[in-house]
SERO-4910 file (N, C-alpha, C, O; in steps of 0.05 Angstrom, whole numbers):
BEGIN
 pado doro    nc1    nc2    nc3   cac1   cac2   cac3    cc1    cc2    cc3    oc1    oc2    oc3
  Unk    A   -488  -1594   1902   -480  -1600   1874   -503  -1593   1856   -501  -1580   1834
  Unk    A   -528  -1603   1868   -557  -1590   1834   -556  -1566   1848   -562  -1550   1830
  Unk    A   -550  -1551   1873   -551  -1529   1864   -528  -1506   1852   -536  -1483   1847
  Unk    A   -515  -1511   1850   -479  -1509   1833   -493  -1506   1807   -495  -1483   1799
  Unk    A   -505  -1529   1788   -510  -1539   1766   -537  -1518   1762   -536  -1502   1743
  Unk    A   -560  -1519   1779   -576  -1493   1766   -559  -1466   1763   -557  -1449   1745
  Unk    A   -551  -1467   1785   -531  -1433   1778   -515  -1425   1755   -516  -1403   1745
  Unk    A   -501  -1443   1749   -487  -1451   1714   -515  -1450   1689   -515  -1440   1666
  Unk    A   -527  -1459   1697   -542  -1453   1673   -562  -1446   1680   -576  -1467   1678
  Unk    A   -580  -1424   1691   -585  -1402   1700   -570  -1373   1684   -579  -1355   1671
  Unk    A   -542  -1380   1693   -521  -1356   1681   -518  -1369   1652   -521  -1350   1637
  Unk    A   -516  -1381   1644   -514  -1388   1611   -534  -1384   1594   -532  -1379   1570
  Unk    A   -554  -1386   1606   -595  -1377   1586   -591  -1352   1600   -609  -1341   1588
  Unk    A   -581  -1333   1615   -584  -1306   1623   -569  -1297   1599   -582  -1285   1582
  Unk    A   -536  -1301   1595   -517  -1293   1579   -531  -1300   1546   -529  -1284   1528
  Unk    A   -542  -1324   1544   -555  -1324   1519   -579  -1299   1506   -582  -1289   1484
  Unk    A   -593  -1294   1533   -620  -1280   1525   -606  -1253   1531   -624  -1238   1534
  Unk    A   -579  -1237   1534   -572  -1222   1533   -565  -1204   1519   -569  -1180   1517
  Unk    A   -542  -1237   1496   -535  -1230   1467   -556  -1229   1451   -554  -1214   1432
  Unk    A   -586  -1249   1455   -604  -1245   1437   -614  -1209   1435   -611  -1192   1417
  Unk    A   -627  -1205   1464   -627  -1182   1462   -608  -1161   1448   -616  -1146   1431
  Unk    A   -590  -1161   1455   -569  -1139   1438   -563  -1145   1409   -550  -1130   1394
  Unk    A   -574  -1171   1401   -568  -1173   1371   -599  -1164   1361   -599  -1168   1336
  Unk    A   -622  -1156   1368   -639  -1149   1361   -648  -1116   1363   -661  -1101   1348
  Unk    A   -633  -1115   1393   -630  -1072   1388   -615  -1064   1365   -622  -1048   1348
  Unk    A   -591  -1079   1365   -567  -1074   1336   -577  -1076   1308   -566  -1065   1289
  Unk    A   -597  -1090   1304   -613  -1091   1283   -634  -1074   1287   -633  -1055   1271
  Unk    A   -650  -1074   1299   -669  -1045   1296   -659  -1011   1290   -670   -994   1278
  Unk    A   -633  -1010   1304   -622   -976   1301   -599   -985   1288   -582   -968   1293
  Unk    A   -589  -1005   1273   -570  -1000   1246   -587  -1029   1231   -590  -1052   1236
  Unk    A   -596  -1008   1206   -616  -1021   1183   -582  -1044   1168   -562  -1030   1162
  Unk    A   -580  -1063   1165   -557  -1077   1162   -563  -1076   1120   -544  -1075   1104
  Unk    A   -593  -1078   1112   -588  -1079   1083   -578  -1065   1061   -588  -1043   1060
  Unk    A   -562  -1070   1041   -559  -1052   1034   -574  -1028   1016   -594  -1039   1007
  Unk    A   -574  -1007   1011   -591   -989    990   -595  -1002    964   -580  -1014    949
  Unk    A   -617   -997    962   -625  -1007    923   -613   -978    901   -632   -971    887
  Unk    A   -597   -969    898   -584   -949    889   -557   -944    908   -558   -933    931
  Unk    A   -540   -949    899   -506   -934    915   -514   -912    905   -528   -909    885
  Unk    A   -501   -886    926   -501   -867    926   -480   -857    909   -482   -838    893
  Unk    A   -467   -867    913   -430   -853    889   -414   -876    882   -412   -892    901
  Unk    A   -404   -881    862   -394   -904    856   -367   -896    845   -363   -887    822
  Unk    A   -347   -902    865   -311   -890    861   -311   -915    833   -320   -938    836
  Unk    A   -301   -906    813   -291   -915    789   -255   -917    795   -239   -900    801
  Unk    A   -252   -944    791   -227   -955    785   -218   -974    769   -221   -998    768
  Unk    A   -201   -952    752   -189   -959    719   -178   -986    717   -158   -993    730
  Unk    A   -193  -1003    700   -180  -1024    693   -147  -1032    696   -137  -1018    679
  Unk    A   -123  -1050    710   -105  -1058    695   -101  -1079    691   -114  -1099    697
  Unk    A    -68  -1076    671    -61  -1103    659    -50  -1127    685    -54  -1130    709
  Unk    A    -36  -1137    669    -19  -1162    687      7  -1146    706     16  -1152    728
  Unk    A     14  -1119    684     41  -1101    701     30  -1087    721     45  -1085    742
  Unk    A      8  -1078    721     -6  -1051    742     -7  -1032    726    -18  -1012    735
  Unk    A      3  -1030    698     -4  -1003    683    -41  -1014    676    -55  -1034    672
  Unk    A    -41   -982    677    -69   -971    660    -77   -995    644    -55  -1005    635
  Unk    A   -100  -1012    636   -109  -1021    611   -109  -1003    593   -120   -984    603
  Unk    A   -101   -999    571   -111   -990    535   -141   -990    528   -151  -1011    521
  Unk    A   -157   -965    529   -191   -970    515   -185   -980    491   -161   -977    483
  Unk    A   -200   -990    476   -189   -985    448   -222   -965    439   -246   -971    443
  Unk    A   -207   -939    428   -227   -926    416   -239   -931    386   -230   -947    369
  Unk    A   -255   -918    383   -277   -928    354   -259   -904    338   -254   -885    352
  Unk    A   -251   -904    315   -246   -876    297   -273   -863    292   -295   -874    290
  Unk    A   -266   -834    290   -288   -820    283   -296   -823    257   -317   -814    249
  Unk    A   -273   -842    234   -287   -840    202   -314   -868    207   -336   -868    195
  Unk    A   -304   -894    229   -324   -905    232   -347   -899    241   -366   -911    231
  Unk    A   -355   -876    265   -377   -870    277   -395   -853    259   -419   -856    258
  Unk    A   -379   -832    241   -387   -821    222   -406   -834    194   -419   -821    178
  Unk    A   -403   -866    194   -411   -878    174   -447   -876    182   -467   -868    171
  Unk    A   -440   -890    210   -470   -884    213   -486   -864    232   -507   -871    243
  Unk    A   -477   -845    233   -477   -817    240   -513   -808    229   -526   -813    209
  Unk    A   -520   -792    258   -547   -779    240   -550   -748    243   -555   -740    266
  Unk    A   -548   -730    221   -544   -694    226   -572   -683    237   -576   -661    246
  Unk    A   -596   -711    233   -616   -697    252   -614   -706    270   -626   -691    285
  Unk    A   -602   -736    290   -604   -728    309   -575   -715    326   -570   -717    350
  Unk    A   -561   -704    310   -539   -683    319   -552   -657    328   -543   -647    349
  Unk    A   -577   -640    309   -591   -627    313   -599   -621    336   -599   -598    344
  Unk    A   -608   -640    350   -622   -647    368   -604   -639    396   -611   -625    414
  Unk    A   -577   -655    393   -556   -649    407   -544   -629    412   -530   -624    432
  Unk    A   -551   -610    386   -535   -583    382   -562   -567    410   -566   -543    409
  Unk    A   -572   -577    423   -593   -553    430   -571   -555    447   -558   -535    441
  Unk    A   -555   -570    471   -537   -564    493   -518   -554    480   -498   -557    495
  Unk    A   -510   -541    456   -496   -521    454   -496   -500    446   -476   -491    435
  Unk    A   -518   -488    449   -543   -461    437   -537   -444    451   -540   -421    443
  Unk    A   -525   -448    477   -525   -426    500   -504   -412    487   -509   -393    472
  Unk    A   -481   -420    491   -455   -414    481   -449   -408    447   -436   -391    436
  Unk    A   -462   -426    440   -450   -420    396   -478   -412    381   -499   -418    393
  Unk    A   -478   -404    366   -489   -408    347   -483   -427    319   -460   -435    318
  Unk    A   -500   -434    298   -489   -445    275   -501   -441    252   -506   -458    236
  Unk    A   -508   -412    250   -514   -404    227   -486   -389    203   -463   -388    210
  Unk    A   -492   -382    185   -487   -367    169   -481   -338    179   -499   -324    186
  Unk    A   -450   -330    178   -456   -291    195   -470   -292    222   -480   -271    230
  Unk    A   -474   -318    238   -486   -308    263   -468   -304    274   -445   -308    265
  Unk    A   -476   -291    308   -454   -270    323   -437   -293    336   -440   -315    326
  Unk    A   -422   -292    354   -409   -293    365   -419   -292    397   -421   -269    408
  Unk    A   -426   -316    412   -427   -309    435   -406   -317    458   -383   -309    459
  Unk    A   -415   -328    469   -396   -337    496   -373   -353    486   -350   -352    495
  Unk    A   -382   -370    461   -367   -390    446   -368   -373    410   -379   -354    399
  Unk    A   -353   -390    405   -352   -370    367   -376   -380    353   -392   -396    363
  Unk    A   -378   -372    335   -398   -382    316   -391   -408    294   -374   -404    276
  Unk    A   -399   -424    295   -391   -456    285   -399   -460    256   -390   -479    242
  Unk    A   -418   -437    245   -419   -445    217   -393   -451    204   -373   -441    216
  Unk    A   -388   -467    178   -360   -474    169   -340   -485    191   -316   -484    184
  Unk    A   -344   -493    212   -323   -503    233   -309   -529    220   -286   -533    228
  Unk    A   -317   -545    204   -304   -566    196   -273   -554    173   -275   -543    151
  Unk    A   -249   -563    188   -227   -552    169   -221   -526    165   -207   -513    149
  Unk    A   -236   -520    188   -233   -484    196   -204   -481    220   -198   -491    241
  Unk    A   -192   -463    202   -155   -464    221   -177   -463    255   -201   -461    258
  Unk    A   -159   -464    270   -170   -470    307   -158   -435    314   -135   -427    308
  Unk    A   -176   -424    324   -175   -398    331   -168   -380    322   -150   -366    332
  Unk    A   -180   -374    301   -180   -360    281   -200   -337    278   -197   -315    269
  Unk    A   -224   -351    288   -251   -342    270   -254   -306    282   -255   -300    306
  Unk    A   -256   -290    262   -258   -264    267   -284   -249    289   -308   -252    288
  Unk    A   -266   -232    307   -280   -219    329   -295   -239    356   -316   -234    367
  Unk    A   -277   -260    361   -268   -269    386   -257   -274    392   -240   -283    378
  Unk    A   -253   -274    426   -226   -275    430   -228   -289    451   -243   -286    469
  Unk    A   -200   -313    446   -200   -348    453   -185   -344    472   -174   -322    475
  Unk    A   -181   -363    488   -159   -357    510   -132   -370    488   -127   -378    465
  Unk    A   -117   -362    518    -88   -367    508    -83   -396    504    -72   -402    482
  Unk    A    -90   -417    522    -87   -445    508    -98   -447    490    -86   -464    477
  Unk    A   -117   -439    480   -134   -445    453   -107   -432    429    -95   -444    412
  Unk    A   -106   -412    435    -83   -403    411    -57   -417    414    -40   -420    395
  Unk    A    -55   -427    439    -20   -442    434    -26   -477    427     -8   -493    424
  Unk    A    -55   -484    425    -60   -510    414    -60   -505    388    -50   -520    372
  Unk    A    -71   -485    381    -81   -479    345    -52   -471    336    -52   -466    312
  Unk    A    -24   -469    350     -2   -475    335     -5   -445    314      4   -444    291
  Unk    A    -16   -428    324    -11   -402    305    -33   -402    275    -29   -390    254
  Unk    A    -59   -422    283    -74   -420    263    -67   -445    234    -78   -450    213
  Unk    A    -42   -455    249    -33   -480    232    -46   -503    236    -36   -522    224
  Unk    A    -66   -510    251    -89   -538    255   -108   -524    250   -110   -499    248
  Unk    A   -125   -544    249   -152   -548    234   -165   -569    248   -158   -590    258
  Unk    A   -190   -552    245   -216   -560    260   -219   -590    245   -240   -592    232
  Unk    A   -199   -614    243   -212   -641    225   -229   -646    235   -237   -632    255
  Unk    A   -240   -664    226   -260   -683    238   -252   -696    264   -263   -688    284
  Unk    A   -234   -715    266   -208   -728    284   -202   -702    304   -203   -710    327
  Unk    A   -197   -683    303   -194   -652    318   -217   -650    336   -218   -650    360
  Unk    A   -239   -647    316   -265   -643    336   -277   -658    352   -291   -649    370
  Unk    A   -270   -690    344   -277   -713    362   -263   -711    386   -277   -706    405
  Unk    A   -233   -715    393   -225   -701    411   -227   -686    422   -228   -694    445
  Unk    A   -229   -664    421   -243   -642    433   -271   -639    441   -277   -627    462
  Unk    A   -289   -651    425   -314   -654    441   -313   -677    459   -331   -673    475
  Unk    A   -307   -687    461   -308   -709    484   -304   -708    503   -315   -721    521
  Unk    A   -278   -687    504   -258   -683    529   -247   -655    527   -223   -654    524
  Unk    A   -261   -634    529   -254   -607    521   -229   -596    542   -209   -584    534
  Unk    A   -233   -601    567   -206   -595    578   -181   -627    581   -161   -631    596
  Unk    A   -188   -637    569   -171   -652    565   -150   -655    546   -126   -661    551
  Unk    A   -165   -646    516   -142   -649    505   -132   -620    505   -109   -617    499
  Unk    A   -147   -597    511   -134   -566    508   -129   -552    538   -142   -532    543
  Unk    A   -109   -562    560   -119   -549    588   -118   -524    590    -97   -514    583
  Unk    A   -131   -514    595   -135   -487    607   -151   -471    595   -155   -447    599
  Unk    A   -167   -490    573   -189   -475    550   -201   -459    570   -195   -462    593
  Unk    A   -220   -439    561   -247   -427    574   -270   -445    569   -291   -434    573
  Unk    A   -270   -466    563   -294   -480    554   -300   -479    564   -285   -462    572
  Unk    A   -322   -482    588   -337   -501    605   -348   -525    608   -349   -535    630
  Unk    A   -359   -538    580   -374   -551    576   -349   -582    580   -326   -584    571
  Unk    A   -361   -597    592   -346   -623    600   -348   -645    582   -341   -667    590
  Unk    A   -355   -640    559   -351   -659    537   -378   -683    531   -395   -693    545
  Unk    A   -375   -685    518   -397   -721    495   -385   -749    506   -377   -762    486
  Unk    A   -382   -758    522   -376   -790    525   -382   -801    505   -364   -808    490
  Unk    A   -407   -804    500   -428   -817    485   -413   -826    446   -417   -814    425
  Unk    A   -403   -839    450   -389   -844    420   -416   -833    398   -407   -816    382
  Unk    A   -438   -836    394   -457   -842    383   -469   -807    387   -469   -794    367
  Unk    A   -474   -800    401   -478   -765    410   -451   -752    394   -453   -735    377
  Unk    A   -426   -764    402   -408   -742    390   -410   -742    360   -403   -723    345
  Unk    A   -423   -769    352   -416   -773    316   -431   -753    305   -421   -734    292
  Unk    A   -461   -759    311   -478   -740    302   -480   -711    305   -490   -694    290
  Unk    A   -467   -708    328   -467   -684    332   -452   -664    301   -461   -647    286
  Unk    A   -414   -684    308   -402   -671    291   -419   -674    259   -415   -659    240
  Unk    A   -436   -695    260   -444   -693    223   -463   -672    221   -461   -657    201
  Unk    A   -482   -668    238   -488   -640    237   -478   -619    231   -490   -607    213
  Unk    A   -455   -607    245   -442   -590    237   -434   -598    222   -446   -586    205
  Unk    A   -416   -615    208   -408   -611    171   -430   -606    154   -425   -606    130
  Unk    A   -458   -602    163   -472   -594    138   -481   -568    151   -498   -556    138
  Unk    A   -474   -556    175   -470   -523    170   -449   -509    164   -431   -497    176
  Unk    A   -457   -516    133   -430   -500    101   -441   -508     72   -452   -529     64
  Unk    A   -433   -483     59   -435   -479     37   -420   -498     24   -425   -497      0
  Unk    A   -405   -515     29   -389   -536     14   -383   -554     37   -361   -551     48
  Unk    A   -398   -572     48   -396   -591     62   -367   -596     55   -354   -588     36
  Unk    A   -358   -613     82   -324   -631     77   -341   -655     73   -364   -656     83
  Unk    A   -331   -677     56   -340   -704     63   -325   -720     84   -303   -716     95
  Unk    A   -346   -743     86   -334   -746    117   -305   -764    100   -303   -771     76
  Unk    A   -289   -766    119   -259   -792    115   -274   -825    122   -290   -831    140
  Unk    A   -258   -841     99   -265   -856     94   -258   -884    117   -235   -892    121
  Unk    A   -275   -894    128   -271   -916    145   -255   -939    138   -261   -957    122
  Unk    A   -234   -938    153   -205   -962    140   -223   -988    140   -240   -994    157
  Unk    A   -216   -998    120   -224  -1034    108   -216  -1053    118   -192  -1055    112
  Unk    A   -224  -1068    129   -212  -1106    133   -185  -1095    130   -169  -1086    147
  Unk    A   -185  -1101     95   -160  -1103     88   -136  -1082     88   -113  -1089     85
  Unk    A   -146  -1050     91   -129  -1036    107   -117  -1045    132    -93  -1050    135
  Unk    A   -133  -1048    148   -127  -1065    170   -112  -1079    176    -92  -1070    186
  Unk    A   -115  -1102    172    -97  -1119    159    -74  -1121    148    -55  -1134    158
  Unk    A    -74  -1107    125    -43  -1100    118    -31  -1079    136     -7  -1080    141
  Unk    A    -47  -1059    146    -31  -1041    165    -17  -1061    187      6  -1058    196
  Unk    A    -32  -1079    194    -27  -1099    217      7  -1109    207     29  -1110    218
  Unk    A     -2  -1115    177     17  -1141    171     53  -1124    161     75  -1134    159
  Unk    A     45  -1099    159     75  -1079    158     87  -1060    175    107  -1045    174
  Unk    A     70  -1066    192     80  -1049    219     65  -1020    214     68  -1004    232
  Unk    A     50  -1010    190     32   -978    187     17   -973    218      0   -989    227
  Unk    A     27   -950    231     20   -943    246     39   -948    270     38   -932    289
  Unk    A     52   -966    271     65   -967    290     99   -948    293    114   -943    312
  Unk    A     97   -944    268    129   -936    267    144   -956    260    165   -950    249
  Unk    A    138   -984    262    156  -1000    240    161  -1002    210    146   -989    195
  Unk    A    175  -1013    202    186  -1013    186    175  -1039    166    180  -1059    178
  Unk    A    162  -1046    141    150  -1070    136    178  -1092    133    201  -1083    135
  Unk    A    174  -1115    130    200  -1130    131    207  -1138     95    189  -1147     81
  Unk    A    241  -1132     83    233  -1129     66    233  -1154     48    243  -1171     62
  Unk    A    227  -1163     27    221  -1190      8    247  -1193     -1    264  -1176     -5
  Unk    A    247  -1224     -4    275  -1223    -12    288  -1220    -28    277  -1230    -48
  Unk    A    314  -1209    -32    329  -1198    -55    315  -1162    -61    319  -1148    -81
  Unk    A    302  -1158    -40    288  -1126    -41    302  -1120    -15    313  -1136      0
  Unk    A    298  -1085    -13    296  -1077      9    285  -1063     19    269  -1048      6
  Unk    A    288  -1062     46    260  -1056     67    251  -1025     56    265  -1010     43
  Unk    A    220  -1018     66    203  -1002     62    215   -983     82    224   -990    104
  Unk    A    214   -960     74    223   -941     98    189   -933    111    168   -933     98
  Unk    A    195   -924    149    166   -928    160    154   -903    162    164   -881    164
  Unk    A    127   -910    161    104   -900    156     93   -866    171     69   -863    179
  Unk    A    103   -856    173     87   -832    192     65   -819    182     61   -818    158
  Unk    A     48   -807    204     27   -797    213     28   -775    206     51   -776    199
  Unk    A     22   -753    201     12   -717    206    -17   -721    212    -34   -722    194
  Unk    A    -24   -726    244    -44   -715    255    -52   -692    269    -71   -691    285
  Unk    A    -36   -672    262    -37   -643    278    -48   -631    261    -40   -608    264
  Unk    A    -65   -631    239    -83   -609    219    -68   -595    212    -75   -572    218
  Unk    A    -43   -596    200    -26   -573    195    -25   -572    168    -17   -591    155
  Unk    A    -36   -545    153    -49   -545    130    -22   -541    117    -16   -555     98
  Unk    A    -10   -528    123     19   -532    106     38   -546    106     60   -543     94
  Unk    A     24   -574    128     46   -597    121     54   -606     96     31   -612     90
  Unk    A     68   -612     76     71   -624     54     85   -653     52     93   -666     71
  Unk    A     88   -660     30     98   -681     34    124   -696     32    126   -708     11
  Unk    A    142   -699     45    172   -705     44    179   -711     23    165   -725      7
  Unk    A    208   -702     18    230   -702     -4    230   -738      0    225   -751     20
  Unk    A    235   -746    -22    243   -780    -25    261   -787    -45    248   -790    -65
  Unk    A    285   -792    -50    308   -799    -64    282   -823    -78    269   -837    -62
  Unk    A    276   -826   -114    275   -848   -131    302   -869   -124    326   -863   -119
  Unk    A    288   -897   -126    308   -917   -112    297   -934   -136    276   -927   -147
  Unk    A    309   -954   -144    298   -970   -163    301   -999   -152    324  -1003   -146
  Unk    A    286  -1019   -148    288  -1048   -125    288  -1063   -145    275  -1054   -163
  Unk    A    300  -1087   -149    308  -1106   -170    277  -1124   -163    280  -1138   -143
  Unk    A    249  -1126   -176    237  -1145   -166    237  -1174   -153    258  -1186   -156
  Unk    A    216  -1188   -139    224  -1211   -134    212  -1234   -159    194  -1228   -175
  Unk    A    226  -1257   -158    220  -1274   -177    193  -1277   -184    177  -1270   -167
  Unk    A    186  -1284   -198    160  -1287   -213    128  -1267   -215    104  -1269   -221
  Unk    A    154  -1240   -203    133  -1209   -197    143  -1188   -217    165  -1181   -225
  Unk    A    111  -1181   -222    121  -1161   -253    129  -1128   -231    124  -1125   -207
  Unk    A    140  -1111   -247    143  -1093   -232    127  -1079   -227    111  -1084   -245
  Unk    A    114  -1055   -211     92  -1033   -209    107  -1008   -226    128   -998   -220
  Unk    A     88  -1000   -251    103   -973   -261     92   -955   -245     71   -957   -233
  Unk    A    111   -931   -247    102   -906   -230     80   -899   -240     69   -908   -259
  Unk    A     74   -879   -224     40   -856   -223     20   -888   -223      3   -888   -241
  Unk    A     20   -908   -209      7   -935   -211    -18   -924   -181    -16   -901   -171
  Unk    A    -37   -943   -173    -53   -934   -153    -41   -944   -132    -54   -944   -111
  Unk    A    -11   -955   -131     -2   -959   -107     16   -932    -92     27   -930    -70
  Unk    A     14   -915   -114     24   -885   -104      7   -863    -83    -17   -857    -83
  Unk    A     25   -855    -69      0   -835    -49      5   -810    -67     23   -808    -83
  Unk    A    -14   -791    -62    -16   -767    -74    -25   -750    -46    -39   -758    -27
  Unk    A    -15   -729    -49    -16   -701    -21    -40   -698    -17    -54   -691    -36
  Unk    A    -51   -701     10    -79   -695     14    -80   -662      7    -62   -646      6
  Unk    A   -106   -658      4   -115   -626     -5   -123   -611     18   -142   -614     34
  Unk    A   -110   -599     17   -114   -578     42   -128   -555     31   -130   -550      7
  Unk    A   -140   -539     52   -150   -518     44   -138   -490     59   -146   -468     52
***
């Protein structure tokens, strides 16, 4: 019987100092910690509660523009020296020459020659280089135009792309000024009538409804501005009326 009982545990401190051993080779020839730097980090896109995509919400370029700097756009412009120039009459290299690029029709500019998506984005020379145009496009150059010849993989950098673009609006003889950054209370009321969404505002009572709001964001210099039947709305009680040509009237942006 004690010798039964040494043999049992005998074999149990053998089987112990076995696993010790093998849990200490396994640690010497596989290092278990992890690296102080990951090597590649797979990015996966935010979603909602459905499984669609989250929504970024982006900054507008008239906001980044506010505080925008053209020297340090300057600065930025050197990663695109290889390819453009941005002088006055300079040549044309790999890329066109960018002097006047702000509100300049999109593939246009004389004695180069753009690929074919570039000309079937520029809509026949009917868009324009906006401001809003160029932000897109620099950010994401084969993104928003596929099949450009660009190379260049775009500005993430909200703050790089601003400056950059305010730079170039002051290579020209007549700067564009920048577009004006919507207010609180733009905001706000855009919020509170449905502007921007395609709704319709709701209308006051004994009035009727506002017909809704559209966009022309394609730079299309010969967009104009829609035919509108004069309608005359009986005001609401204790509201004086707005006479026409008042500052609640839009007037046609100026194209060039």
């Amino acid at each position: 019987m004690k010798f039964n009982l040494n043999m049992v545990l005998a074999a149990l401190l053998g089987t112990i100092f076995v696993l010790m051993t093998v849990s200490f080779v396994s640690e010497a020839i596989f290092d278990p910690r992890p690296p102080e730097k990951e090597g590649y980090v797979i990015a996966v896109p935010e979603t909602d509660a459905s499984g669609a995509p989250a929504k970024v919400e982006e900054t507008p370029i008239s906001v980044l523009l506010a505080s925008a700097s053209p020297d340090a756009g300057e600065r930025v412009f050197k990663r695109c020296q290889a390819c453009h120039t941005d002088t006055e009459g300079g040549p044309n290299k790999v890329g066109p020459n960018l002097w006047d690029i702000v509100n300049r029709p999109i593939a246009t500019h004389e004695g180069f020659s753009y690929s074919a998506a570039m000309k079937d984005f520029s809509n026949g020379g009917e868009k324009l280089w906006t401001y809003e145009n160029l932000d897109v496009f620099i950010k994401a150059p084969k993104k928003d135009v596929p099949g450009t010849a660009m190379g260049f993989a775009g500005l993430s950098d909200d703050q790089d792309r601003a400056d950059l673009i305010a730079y170039l609006s002051t290579m020209s003889n007549d700067p564009v000024p920048f577009p004006e950054p919507p207010s609180d209370e733009t905001a706000d009321a855009g919020s509170a009538t449905g502007e921007g969404s395609g709704e319709a505002a709701a209308p006051a009572e004994g009035g009727e409804a506002a017909p809704a709001a559209t966009d022309d964001a394609s730079g299309n210099a010969d967009a104009g501005p829609a035919n509108a039947e004069n309608t005359t709305a009986e005001p609401a009680a204790g509201a004086e009326a707005t006479p026409p040509g008042s500052a609640g009237s839009e007037q046609p942006a100026k194209s060039e």
